[in-house]
C-alpha positions as CSV (number, residue, x, y, z in Angstrom):
1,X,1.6,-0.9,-0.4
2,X,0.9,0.2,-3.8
3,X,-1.1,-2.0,-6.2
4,X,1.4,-2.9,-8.8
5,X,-0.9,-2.6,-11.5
6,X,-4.6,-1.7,-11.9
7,X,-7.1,-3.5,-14.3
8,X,-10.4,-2.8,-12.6
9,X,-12.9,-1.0,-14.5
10,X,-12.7,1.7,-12.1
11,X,-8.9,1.7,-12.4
12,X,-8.8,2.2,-16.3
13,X,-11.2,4.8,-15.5
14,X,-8.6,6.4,-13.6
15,X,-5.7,5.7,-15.6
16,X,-7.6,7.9,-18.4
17,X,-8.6,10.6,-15.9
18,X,-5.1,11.1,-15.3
19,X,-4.2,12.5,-19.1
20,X,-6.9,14.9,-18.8
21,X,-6.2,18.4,-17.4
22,X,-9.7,19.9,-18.4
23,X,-12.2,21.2,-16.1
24,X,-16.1,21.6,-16.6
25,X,-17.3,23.3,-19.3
26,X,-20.4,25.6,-18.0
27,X,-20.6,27.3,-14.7
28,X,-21.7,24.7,-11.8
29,X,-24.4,26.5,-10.1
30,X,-24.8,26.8,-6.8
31,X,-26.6,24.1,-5.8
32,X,-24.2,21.5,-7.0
33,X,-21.3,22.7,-5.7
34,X,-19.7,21.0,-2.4
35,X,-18.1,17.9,-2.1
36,X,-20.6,14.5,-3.3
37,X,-19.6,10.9,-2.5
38,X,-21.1,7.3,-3.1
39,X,-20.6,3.7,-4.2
40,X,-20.6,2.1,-7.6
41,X,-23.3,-0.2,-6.9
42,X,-21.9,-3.6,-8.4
43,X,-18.2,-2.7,-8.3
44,X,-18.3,-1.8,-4.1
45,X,-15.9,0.9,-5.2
46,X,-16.1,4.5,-3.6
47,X,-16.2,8.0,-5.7
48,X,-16.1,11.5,-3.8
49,X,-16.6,14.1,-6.7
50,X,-15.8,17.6,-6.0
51,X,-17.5,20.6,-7.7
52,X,-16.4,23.9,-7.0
53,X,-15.0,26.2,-9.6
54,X,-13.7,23.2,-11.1
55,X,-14.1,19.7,-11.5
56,X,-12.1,16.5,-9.8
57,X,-13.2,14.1,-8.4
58,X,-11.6,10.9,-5.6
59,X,-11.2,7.1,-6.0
60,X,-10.4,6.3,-2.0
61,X,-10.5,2.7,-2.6
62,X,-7.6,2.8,-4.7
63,X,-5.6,5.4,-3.2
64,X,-6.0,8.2,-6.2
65,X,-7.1,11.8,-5.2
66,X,-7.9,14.7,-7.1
67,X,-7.5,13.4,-10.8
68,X,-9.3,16.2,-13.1
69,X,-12.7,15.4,-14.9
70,X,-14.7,17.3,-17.3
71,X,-18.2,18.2,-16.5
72,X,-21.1,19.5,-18.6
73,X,-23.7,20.9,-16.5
74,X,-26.9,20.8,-18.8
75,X,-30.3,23.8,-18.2
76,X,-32.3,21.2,-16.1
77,X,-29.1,20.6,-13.4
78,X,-28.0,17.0,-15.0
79,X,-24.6,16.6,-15.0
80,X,-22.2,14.5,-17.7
81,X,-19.1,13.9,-16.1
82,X,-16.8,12.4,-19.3
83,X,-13.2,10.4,-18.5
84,X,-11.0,11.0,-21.9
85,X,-9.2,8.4,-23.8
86,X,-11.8,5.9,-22.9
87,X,-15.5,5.8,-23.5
88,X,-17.6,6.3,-20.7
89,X,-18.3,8.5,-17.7
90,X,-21.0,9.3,-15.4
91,X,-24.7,11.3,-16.1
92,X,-27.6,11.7,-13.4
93,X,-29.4,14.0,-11.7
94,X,-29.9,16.0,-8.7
95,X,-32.9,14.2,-7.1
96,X,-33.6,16.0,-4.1
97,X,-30.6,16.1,-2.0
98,X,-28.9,13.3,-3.5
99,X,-27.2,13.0,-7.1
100,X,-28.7,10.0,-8.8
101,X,-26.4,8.9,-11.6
102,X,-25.3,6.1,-14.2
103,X,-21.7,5.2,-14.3
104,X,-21.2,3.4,-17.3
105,X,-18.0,2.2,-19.2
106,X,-16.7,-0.1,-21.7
107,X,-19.8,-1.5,-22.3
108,X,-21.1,-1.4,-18.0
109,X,-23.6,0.5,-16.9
110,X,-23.7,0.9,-12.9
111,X,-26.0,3.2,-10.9
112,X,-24.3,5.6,-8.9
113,X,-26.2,7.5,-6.0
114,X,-24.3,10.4,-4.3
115,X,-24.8,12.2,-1.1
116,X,-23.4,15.3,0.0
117,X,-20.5,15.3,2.0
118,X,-16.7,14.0,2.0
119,X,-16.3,10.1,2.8
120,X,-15.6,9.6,6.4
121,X,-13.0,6.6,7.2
122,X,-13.3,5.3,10.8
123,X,-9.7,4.0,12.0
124,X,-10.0,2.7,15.4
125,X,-6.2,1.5,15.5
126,X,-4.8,4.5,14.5
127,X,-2.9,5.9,17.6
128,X,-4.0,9.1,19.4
129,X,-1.6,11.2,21.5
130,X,-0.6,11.3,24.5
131,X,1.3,8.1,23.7
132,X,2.4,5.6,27.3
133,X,5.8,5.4,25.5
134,X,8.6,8.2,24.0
135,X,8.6,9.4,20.5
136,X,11.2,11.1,18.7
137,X,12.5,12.8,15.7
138,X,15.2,11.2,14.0
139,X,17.4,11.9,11.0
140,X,20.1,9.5,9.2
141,X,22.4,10.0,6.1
142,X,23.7,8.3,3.5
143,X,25.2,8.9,-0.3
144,X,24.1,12.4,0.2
145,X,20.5,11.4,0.9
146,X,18.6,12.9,4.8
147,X,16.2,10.7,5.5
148,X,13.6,11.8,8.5
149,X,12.0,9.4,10.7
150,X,10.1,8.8,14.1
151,X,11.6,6.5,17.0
152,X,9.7,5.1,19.2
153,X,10.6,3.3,22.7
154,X,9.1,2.7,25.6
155,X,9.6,4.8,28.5
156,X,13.1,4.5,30.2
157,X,14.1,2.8,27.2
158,X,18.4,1.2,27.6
159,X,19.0,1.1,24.2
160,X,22.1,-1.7,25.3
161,X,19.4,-4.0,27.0
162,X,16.8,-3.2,24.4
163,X,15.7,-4.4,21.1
164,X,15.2,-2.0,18.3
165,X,13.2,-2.8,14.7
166,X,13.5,-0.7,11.4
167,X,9.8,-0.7,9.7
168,X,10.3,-0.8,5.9
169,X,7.4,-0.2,3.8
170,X,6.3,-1.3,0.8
171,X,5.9,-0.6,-3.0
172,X,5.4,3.1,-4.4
173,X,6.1,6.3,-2.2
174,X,5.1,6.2,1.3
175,X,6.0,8.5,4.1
176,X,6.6,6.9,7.5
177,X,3.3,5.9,8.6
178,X,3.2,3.7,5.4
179,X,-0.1,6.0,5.2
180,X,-3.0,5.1,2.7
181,X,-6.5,5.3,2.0
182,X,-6.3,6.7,5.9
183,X,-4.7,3.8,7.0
184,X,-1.4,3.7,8.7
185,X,0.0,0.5,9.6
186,X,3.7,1.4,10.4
187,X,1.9,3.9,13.3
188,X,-0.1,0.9,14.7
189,X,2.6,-1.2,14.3
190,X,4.9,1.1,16.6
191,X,2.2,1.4,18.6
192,X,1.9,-2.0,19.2
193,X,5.8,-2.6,19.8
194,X,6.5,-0.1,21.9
195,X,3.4,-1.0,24.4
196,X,5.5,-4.5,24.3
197,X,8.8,-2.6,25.3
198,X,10.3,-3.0,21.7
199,X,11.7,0.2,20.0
200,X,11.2,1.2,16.4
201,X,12.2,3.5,13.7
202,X,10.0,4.0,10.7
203,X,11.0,7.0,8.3
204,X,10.1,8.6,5.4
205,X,10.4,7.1,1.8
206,X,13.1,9.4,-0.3
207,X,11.5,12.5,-1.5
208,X,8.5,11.8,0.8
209,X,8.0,14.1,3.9
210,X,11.1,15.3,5.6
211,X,13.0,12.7,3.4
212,X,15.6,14.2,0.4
213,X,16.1,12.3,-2.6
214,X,14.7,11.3,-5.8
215,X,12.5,8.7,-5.6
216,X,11.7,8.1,-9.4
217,X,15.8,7.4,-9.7
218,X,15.7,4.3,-7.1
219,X,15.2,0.9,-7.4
220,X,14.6,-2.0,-5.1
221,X,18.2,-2.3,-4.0
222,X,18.4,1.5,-3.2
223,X,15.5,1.1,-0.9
224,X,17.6,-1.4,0.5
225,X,20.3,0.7,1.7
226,X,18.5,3.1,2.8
227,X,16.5,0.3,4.9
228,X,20.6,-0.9,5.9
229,X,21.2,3.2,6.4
230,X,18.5,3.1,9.6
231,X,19.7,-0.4,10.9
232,X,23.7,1.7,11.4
233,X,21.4,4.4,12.8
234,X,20.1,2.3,15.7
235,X,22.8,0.4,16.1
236,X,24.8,3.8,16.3
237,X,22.3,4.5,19.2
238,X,23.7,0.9,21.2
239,X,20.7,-1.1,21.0
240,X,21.6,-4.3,22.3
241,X,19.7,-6.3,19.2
242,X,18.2,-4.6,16.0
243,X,15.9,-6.6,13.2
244,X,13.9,-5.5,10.4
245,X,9.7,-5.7,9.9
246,X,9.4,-5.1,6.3
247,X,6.0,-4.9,4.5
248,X,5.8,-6.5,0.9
249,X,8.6,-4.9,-1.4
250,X,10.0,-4.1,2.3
251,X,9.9,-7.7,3.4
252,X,11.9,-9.0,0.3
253,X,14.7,-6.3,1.5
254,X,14.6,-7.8,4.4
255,X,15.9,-10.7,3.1
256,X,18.3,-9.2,0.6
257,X,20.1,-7.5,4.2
258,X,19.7,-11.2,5.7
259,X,21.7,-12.3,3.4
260,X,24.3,-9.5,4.0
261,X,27.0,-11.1,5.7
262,X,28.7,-7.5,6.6
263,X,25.3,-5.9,7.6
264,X,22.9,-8.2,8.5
265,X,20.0,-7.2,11.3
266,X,20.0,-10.3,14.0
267,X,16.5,-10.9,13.1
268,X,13.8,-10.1,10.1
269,X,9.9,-10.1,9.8
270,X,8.7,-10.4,6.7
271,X,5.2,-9.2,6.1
272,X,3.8,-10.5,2.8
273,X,7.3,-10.9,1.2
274,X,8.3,-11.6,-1.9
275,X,10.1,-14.7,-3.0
276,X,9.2,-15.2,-6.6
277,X,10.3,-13.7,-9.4
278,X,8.7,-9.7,-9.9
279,X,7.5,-10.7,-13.4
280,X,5.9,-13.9,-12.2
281,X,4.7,-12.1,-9.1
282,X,3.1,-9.2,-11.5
283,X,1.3,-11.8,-13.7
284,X,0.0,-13.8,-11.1
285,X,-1.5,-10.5,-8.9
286,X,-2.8,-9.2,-12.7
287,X,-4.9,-12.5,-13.2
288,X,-5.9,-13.1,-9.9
289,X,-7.7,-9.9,-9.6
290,X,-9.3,-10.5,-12.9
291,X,-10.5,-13.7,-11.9
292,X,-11.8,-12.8,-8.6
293,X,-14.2,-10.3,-10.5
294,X,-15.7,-13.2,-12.0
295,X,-13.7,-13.6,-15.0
296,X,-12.5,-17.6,-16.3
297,X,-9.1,-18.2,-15.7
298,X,-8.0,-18.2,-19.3
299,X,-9.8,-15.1,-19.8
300,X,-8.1,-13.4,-16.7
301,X,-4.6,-15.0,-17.5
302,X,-5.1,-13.3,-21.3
303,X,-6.0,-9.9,-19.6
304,X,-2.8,-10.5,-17.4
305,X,-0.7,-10.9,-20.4
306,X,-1.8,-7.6,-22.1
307,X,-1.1,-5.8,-19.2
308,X,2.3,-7.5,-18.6
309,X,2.9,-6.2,-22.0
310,X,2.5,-2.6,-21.4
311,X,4.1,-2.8,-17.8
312,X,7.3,-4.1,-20.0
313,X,6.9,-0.8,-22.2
314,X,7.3,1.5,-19.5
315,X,10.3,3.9,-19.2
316,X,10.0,3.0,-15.8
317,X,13.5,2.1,-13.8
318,X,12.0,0.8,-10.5
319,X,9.3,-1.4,-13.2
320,X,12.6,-2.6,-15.1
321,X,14.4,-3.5,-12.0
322,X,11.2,-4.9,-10.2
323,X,10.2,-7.4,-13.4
324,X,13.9,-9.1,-13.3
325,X,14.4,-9.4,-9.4
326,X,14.3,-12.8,-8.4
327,X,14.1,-12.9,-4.2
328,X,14.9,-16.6,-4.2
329,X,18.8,-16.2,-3.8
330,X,18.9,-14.1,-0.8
331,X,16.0,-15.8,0.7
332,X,18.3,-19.3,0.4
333,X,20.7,-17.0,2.1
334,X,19.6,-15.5,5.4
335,X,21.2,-16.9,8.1
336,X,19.4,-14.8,11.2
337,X,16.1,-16.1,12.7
338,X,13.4,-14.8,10.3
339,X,9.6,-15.1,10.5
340,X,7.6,-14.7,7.3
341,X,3.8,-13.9,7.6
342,X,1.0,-13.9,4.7
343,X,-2.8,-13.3,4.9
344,X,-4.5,-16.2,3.1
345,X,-6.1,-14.0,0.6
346,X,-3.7,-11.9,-0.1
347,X,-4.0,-11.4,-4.0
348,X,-0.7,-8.8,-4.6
349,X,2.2,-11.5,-2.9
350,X,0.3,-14.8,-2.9
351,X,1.0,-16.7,-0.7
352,X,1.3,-20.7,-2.5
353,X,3.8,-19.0,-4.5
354,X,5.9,-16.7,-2.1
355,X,5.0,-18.2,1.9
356,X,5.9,-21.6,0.8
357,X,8.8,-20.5,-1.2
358,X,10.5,-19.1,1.9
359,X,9.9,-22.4,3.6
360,X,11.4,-24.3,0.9
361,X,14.2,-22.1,0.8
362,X,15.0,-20.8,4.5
363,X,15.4,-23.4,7.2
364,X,15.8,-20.4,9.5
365,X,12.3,-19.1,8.7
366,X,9.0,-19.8,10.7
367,X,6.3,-19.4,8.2
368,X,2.8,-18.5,9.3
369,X,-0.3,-18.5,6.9
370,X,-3.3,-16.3,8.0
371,X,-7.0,-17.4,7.0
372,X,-8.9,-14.5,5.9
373,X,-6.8,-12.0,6.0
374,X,-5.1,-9.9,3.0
375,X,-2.4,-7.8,1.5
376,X,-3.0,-5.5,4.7
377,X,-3.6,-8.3,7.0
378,X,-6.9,-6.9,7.6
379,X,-9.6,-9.2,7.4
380,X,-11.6,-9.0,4.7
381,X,-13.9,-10.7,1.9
382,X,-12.5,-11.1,-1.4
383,X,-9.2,-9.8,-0.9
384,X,-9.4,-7.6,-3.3
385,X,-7.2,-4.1,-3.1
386,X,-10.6,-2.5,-3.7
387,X,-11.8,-3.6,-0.2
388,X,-8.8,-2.1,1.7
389,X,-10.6,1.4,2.1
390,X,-13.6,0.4,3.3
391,X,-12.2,-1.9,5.9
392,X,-12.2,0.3,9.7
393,X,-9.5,-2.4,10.8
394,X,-6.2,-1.1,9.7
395,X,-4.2,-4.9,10.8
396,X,-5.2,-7.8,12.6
397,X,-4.6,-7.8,16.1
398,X,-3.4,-11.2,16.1
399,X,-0.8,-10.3,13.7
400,X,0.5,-7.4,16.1
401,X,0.6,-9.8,18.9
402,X,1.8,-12.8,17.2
403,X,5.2,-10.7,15.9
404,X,5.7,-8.8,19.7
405,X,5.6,-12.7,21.0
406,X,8.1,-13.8,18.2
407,X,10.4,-11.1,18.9
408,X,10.6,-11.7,23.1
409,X,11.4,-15.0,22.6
410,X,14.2,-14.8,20.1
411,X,17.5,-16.4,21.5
């Protein structure tokens, strides 16, 4: 899933970087040029800064790749990298083979050492071929939209004595795998199933991979046909029961098709849902991330406010929708056997405010609370977006297991 909102340093950073289309400004010699990476020490945030004719440069951590800098390349090889619309950047100096440099903004000044090479993510979840179990292509329509998926059963799959999910993903365009920062949890979680003889189809966000449509045009309840568009496709294919697993945004439309009376799936997962409000759910993830950087609580809820503000401006029809959809109705609404999951430190959907919402408001939902564990349900430190990255585990095992074991001994 997509961070709603960013207000880490390194995330304004960013935000500027992406109005600035210039590239450096003297020649980058040889011996600079290549690919550089390193942490902010401080922040724990990763930048991979790539010098070749031009200048761009990574932030992994938060899912933001190739965003233009300008460079300044001074006679004794130190670099100034500057960010525009914000003051700040990054200077240093090639110190053997390492770039030794200051990244300061807004009044913080970090040091920044950076090796040669590209960042290299381990994933030791993330599924290798050849697979114990069948995979295949799959395609669905609807309202003039193809979109392109990936079914997977296990082998000798009968669809009529077979249960069948849909995986839908999250906030912000994703392709099937739910892929980011090298992570991809709808592949592990597919994985998982299918080695627990439960089918799955997870597709391609609109726009995204082999998927048609316009993604910038749709809102939360678009998503959610299309999510209702794959459960006719598998039910089309005679599976004997067919549910939904749907990750953040995609958990709260698994709830609004719960509550469908013509359409509902006969079961839902909801992994890190949403139950309150969007704008109460934005404010709360904006001032919890402020806070867990050390900020007071005034202080962070003031910073939330701001950017609540400008998230209000945007010309954005998804941000418009998102701000006014309250979950809470079709939560009280879902009738099939639902089982709603949140990592204890999840700090985008927390959980005192969305978990314990669901079991206020659901008495057909089993509610489970996971210590240590975040947005990802990866366990982690701070549960801080900036940590997802750096984490090798892309979901907890337990989590995969818990949800096969749900699933087997529905009714």
């Amino acid at each position: 899933m997509k961070t709603l909102s960013r207000v880490l340093v390194s995330a304004a950073m960013i935000a500027a970087a992406l109005s600035c289309t210039s590239n450096s400004t003297t020649e980058i010699p040889e011996n600079l040029r290549g690919d550089w990476n390193g942490v902010i020490e401080g922040l724990g945030l990763s930048l991979v800064l790539h010098l070749q004719d031009s200048c761009t440069f990574d932030s992994p951590d938060q899912g933001a790749y190739g965003i233009p800098g300008e460079l300044q390349v001074l006679k004794d090889n130190s670099i100034k990298l500057k960010f525009k619309g914000i003051p700040g950047g990054i200077s240093g100096s090639l110190q053997g083979d390492s770039l030794i440099c200051t990244f300061s903004q807004m009044g913080i000044k970090k040091r920044l050492a950076l090796g040669r090479g590209e960042i290299v993510r381990l994933r030791p979840q993330t599924p290798e071929p050849p697979f114990p179990y069948d995979t295949e292509k799959v395609s669905f329509e609807h309202d003039g939209i193809t979109l392109s998926g990936t079914l997977s059963s296990p082998e000798g799959c009968i669809p009529e004595l077979a249960t069948a999910v849909v995986l839908v993903s999250g906030s912000g365009q994703q392709n099937r795998d739910e892929e980011l920062m090298a992570h991809k949890p709808f592949a592990v979680i597919a994985d998982a199933l299918a080695r627990e003889g439960i089918s799955s189809l997870r597709y391609d966000d609109r726009g995204c991979g082999g998927s048609t449509g316009t993604f910038d045009e749709a809102i939360t309840f678009d998503f959610a046909d299309d999510a209702r568009a794959a459960l006719s496709c598998l039910r089309s294919r005679g599976f004997d029961r067919v549910g939904i697993i749907g990750h953040s945004e995609g958990g709260t439309i698994a709830f609004i098709l719960a509550a469908d009376e013509n359409a509902a799936p006969d079961f839902i997962v909801s992994l890190a849902g949403m139950a309150d409000r969007g704008d109460s759910t934005l404010f709360r993830q904006l001032s919890k991330m402020v806070e867990l950087q050390g900020a007071p609580k005034k202080l962070a809820d003031i910073a939330a406010r701001a950017s609540m503000r400008k998230a209000m401006k945007q010309k954005n029809l998804w941000m418009e929708s998102f701000l006014k959809l309250d979950p809470a109705p079709y939560v009280a609404a879902a009738k099939c056997p639902c089982l709603a999951l949140n990592g204890e430190k999840d700090t985008q959907v927390i959980p005192e405010y969305n978990l314990t919402k669901i079991e206020a408001l659901c008495p057909y939902a089993e509610c489970r609370l996971y210590p240590g564990l975040n947005h990802l349900f990866q366990h982690c430190t701070t549960g801080l977006s900036t940590e997802y990255a750096s984490i090798e585990e892309t979901i907890s095992p337990e989590v995969l297991s818990d949800i096969a074991t749900w699933i087997h001994q529905l009714p």
